[in-house]
C-alpha positions in Angstrom: 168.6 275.3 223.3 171.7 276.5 225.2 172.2 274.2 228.9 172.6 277.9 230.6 168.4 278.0 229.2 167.7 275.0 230.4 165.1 274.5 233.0 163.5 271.6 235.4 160.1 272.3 234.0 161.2 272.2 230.1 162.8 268.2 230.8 159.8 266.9 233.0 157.6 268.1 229.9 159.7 266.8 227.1 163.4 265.9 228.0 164.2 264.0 224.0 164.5 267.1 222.2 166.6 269.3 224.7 169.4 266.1 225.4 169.5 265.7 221.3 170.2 269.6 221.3 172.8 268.9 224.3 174.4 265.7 222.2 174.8 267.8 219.2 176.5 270.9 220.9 177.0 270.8 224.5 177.8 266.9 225.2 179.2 267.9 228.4 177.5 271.2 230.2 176.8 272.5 233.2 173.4 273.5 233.9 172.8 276.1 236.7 168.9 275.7 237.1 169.9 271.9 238.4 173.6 272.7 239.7 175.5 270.0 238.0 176.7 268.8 234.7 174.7 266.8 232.6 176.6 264.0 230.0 174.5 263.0 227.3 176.4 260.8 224.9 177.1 257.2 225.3 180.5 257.0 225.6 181.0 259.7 228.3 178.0 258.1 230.3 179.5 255.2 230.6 182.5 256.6 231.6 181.0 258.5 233.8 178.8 255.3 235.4 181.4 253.1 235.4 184.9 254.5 236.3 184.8 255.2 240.1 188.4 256.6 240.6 187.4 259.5 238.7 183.5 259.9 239.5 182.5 258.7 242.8 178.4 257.8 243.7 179.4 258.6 247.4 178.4 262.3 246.5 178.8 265.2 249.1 176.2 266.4 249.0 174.1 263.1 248.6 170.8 264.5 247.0 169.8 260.9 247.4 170.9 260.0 250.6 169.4 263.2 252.1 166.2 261.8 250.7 165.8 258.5 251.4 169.1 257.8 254.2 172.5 256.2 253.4 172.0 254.3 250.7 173.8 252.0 248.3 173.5 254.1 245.1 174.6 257.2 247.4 177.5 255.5 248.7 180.6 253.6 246.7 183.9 251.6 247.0 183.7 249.0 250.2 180.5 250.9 251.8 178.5 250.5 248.6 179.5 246.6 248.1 178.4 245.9 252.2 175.0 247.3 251.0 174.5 245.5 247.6 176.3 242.1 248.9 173.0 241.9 251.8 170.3 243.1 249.6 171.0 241.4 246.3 170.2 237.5 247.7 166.4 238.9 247.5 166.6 239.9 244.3 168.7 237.2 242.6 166.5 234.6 239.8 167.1 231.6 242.1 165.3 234.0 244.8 163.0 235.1 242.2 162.2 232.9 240.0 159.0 230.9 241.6 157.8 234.2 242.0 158.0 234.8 238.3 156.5 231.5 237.0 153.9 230.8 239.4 153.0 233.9 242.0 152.7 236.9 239.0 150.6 234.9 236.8 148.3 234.4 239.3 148.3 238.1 240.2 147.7 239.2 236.5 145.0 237.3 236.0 143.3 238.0 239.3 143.5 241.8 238.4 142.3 241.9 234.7 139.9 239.4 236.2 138.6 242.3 238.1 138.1 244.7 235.2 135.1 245.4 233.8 135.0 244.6 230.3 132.4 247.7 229.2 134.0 249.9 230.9 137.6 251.8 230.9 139.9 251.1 233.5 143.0 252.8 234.5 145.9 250.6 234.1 147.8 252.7 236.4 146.0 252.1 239.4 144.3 249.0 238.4 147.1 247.1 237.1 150.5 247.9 236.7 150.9 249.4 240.4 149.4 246.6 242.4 151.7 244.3 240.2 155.2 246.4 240.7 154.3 247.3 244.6 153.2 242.9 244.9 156.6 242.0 243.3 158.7 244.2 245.8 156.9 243.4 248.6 156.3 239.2 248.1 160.3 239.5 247.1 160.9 241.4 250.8 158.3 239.4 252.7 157.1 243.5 253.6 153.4 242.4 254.7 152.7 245.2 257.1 151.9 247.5 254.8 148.9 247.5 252.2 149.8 247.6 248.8 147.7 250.9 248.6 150.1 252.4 251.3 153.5 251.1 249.7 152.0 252.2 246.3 151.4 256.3 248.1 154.6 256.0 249.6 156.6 255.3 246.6 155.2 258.1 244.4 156.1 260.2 248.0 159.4 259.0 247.5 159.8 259.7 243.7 158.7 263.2 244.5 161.0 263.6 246.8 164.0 262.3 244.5 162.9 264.0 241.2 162.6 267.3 243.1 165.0 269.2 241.5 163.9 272.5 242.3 163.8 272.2 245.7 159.6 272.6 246.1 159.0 272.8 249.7 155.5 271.2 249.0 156.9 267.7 247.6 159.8 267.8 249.9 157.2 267.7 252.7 155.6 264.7 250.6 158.3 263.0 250.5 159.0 263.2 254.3 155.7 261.7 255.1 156.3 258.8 252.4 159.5 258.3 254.2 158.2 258.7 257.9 155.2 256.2 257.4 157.3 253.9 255.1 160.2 253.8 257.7 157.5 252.9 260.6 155.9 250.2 258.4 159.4 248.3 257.5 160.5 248.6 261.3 157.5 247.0 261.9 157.9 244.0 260.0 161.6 244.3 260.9 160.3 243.3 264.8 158.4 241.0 263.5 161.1 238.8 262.0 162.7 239.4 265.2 160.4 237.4 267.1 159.1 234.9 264.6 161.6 234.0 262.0 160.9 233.4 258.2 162.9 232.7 254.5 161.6 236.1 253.8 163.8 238.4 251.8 164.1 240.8 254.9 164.6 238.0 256.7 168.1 237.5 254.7 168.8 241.4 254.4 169.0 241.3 258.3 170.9 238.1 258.8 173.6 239.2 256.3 176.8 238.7 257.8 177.4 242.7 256.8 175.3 243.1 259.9 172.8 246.3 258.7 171.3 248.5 261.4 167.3 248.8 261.0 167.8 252.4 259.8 170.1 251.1 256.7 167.7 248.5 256.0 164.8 250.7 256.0 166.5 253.6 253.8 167.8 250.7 251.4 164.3 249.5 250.8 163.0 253.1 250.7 165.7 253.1 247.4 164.2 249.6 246.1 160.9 251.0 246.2 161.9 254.3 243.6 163.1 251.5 241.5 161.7 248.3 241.9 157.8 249.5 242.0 158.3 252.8 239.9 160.4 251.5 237.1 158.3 248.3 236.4 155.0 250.2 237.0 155.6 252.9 234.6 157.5 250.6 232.2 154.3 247.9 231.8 152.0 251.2 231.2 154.7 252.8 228.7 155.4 249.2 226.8 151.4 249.0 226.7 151.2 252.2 225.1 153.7 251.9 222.5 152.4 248.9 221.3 148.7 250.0 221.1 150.0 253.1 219.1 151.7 251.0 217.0 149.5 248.2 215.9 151.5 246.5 213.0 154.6 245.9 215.8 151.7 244.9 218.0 150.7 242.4 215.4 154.8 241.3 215.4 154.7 240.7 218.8 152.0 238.8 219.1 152.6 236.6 216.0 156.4 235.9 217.2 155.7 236.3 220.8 158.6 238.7 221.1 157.3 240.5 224.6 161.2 240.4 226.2 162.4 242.8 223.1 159.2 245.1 223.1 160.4 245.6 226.9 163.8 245.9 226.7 162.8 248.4 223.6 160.5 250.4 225.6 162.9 251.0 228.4 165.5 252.1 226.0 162.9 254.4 224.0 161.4 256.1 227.0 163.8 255.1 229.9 161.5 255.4 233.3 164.6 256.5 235.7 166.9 259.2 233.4 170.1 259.6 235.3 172.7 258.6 237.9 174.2 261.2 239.8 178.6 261.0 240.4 180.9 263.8 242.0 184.1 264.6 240.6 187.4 263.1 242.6 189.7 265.2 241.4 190.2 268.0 238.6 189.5 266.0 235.2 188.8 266.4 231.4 185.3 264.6 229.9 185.0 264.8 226.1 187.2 268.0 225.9 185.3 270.0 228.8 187.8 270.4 232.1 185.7 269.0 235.4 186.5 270.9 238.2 187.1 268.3 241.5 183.8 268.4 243.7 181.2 268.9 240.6 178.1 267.2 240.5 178.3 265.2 237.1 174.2 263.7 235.8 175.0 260.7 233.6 171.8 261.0 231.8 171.0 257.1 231.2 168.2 258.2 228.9 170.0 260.4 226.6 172.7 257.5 226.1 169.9 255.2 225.1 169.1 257.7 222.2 172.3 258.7 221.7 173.1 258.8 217.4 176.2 257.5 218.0 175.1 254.1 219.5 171.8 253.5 218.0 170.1 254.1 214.5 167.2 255.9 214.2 167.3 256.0 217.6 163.8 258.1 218.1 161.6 254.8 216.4 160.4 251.8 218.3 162.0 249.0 216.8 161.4 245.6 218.1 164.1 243.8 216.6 166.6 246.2 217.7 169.9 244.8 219.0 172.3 246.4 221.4 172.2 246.3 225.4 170.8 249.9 226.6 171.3 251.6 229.8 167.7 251.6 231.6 169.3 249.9 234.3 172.7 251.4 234.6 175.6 250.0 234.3 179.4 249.6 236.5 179.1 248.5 240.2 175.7 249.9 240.8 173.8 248.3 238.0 169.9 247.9 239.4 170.1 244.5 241.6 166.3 244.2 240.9 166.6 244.8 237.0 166.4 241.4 236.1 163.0 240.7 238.5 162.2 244.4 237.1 162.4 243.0 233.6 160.2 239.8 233.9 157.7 241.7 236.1 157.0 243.6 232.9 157.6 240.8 230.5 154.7 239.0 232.1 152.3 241.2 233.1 152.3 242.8 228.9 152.2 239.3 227.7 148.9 237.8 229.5 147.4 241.6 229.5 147.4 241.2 225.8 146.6 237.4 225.7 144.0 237.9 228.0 142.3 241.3 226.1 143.3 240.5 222.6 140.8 243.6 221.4 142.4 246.2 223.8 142.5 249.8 222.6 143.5 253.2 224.4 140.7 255.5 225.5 142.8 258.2 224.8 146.6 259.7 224.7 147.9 259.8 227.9 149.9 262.6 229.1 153.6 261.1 229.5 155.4 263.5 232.2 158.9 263.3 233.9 162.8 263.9 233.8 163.8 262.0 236.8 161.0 259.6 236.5 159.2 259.4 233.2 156.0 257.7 232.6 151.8 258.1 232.0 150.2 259.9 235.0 147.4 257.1 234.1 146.8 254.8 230.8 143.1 254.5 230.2 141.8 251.8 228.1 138.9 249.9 227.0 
């Protein structure tokens, strides 16, 4: 397939086979149904992720700050590191840690507590999204919101992000996500206003960068597409592949390797595909001549198949070596990735301790460009 043929429809059904068509022929092309350039091989992604004074993430237009409001991802240089320099303290292992080791057991094993053993449940709704939405919002301190309401709002959000073709139904999705999200974190905001706490909001807002409310609010808005999508769909995904897979099931399990059958999983299906840069100036990418002011895709998930990096790179392998891209890379690697990985770690590893005889219902349907993952993962 040609990228002049290439549609939004064709890569939320099955992106793998058109980005290895793109690798092979068109490693650099421009695709009008999107309006930008994709990159699809290693190399050139991380050029394009990483070297700023050619391809800037403060993009005019901002797709992403149009969405969610000025945000860190949507902004670079100085303005990017005032963001990430307030927001990270929340998300750092000394922040998160305790959380890890003593909060999110307890949470995993008061949810599959809750299952009923006869009976298929939806890991979806009853496990992996209550876990993700818990981990953002105990790591913010967000408590006026339910975790129903932060877990509707973040799939508003996604929609809104992955919307590619401009659909005016999930861009009015979206706006409600954002509208009722926004009220809900100005809420708490007051709160911490008049009664102090260690929260994680608490040290976003007494940063010495001194964020207004409405950055806050649209930086946590981004933390939600990736700090309770990612995880989410990756615990459902890493489930999956190992319950289709039952001799690297038995691996795991016998060497207790459930950090590589993670780190696997989000290089074999990566949840979030891309990260979005303009051209600065008239430039040449693997041969093809970038016109200044182009939208450039990185396409994070065609890297972490890309032949040139990886072998056999379409197999699940869990002793597979190699640091991957799921997270990014450059100045705007995920500041959650390492809470985002641990989430997922722990809540595979007691699901599978704690229902050694798991099996899937059925196949689920996995969907997606932007965001990929199960619509839902029934098992018994």
């Amino acid at each position: 397939m040609r990228a002049a043929d290439v549609t939004p429809d064709q890569l939320a059904s099955d992106p793998y086979p058109i980005l290895a068509e793109l690798r092979r022929h068109e490693p650099v092309a421009y695709v009008p149904s999107l309006e930008m350039w994709l990159v699809t091989k290693w190399d050139d992604v991380m050029e394009v992720t990483v070297n700023e004074e050619r391809f800037t993430s403060a993009t005019e237009p901002s797709w992403l700050n149009t969405v969610l409001g000025h945000n860190m991802l949507g902004s670079a240089g100085a303005a990017h590191r005032r963001l990430k320099d307030a927001t990270q303290p929340a998300f750092s292992q000394s922040a998160a840690g305790g959380w890890v080791n003593e909060r999110l057991p307890q949470l995993c094993h008061t949810l599959i507590d809750e299952f009923d053993g006869h009976a298929p449940v939806d890991l979806m709704t009853a496990y992996a999204e209550p876990l993700a939405v818990m981990a953002l919002a105990d790591a913010l301190g967000w408590t006026t919101a339910s975790t129903a309401s932060i877990g509707g709002w973040t799939r508003g959000v996604c929609a809104g992000l992955a919307n590619f073709a401009n659909d005016p139904d999930l861009a009015a999705v979206a706006a409600t996500a954002n509208a009722e999200s926004g009220a809900s974190i100005a809420a708490q905001l007051e709160e911490l206003r008049n009664c102090p706490t260690t929260s994680g909001l608490q040290k976003i807002a007494d940063h010495p960068a001194g964020l207004t409310d409405d950055e806050i609010i649209a930086n946590v808005r981004l933390m939600m597409s990736g700090g309770i999508n990612e995880p989410r769909d990756a615990i459902c995904l890493t489930v999956w592949a190992l319950l289709t897979q039952p001799t690297v099931l038995e691996e795991c399990r016998r060497d207790r390797m459930w950090r590589q059958a993670v780190d696997e999983t989000l290089r074999w299906i990566s949840p979030v595909a891309t990260a979005t840069r303009q051209v600065v100036a008239d430039t040449v990418l693997a041969g093809v001549t970038l016109p200044a002011g182009a939208l450039v895709a990185a396409v994070l998930s065609s890297a972490n198949r890309d032949e040139a990096r990886w072998m056999a790179p379409e197999e699940f392998q869990l002793r597979r070596t190699g640091s991957h891209l799921a997270f990014a890379a450059g100045a705007h690697v995920c500041l959650g990735a390492w809470l985002g990985r641990q989430t997922v770690r722990v809540a595979t590893q007691i699901l599978f301790d704690r229902r050694p005889n798991l099996r899937l219902v059925h196949q689920p349907e996995i969907v997606g460009f932007e965001f990929r993952g199960p619509t839902e993962l029934w098992v018994a």
